[in-house]
N, C-alpha and C positions, 0 to 999 in steps of 0.2 A: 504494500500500500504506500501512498506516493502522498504527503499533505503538504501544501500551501500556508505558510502560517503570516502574521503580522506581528512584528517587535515592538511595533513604534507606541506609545505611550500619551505622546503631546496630539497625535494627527487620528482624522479617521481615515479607515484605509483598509482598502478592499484588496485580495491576492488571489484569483483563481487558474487553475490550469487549463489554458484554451486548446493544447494538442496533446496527443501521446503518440511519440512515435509517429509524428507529419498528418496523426488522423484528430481530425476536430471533433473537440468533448460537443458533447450537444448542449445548448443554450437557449432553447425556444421558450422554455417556461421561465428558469428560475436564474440565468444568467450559466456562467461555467462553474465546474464544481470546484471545492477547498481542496477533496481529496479523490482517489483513484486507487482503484485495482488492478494489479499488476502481476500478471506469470512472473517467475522468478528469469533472470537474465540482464541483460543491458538495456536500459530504457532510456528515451529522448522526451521531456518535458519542456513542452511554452508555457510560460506563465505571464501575466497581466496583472501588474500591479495597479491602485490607482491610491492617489493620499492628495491631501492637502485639500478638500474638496472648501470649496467657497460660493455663499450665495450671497447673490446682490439681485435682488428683485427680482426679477423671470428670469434671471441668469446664472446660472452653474458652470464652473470651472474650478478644474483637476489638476493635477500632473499624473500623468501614465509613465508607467515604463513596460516593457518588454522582453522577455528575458528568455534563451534557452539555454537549459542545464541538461546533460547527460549524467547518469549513476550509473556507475559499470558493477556488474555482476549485483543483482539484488537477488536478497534470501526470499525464499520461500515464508513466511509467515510473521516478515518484518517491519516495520512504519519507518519510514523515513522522512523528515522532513526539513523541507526548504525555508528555514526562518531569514525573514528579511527583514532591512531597513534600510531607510531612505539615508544617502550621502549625496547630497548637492544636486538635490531633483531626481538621482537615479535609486533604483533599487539595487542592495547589494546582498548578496546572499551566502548563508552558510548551509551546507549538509548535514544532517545529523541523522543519524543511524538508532531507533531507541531499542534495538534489540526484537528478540523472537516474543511474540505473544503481549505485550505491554500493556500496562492498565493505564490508555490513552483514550481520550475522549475532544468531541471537539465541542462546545458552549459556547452557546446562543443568546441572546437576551440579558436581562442584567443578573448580578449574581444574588440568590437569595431571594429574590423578588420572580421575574421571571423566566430564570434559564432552564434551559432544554441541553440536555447534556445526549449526546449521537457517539456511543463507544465504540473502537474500535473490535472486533470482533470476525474471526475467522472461521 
């Protein structure tokens, strides 16, 4: 499994994976997904970051970035994720491997109040 996460702290800011392996995630409903399922092997991930969001009266504007990351040899029953943050408009990212089987979840909504927590689970 393959997750998109966001570091950033001060910004809001959206991370999904728009390809796998040069095939587009579908987005008709709900935009691109956080995360993704993955045979074990070498995978090619696009991600689409977006922060900084600002409104000014009918108008919204972002900075985007665009990003492809390759992970070579992924395990069979592993989460991997892509944590990013923003350095001078661009998204910059680190790998992280959290191991076979991990008690990872991704959370929604505010904490305590209204989050929906989506575990990780094979």
């Amino acid at each position: 499994m393959f997750v998109a996460l966001d570091q950033s702290t001060a910004q809001v800011a959206d991370a999904r994976i728009s390809a796998v392996d040069s095939v587009t995630t579908p987005s008709w409903k709900n935009g691109h997904p956080f995360w993704v399922r993955v045979k074990p092997g070498t995978h090619r991930f696009a991600i689409v970051s977006k922060a900084n969001y600002q409104f000014s009266g009918p108008l919204i504007t972002w900075n985007e970035g665009r990003r492809e990351i390759t992970i070579p040899e992924m395990k069979p029953r592993h989460v991997y994720i892509a944590r990013y943050h923003w350095v001078q408009q661009r998204p910059a990212m680190q790998i992280e491997d959290l191991g076979e089987n991990p008690d990872f979840s991704l959370v929604f909504g505010l904490p305590g109040v209204n989050d929906n927590r989506y575990r990780a689970e094979f």
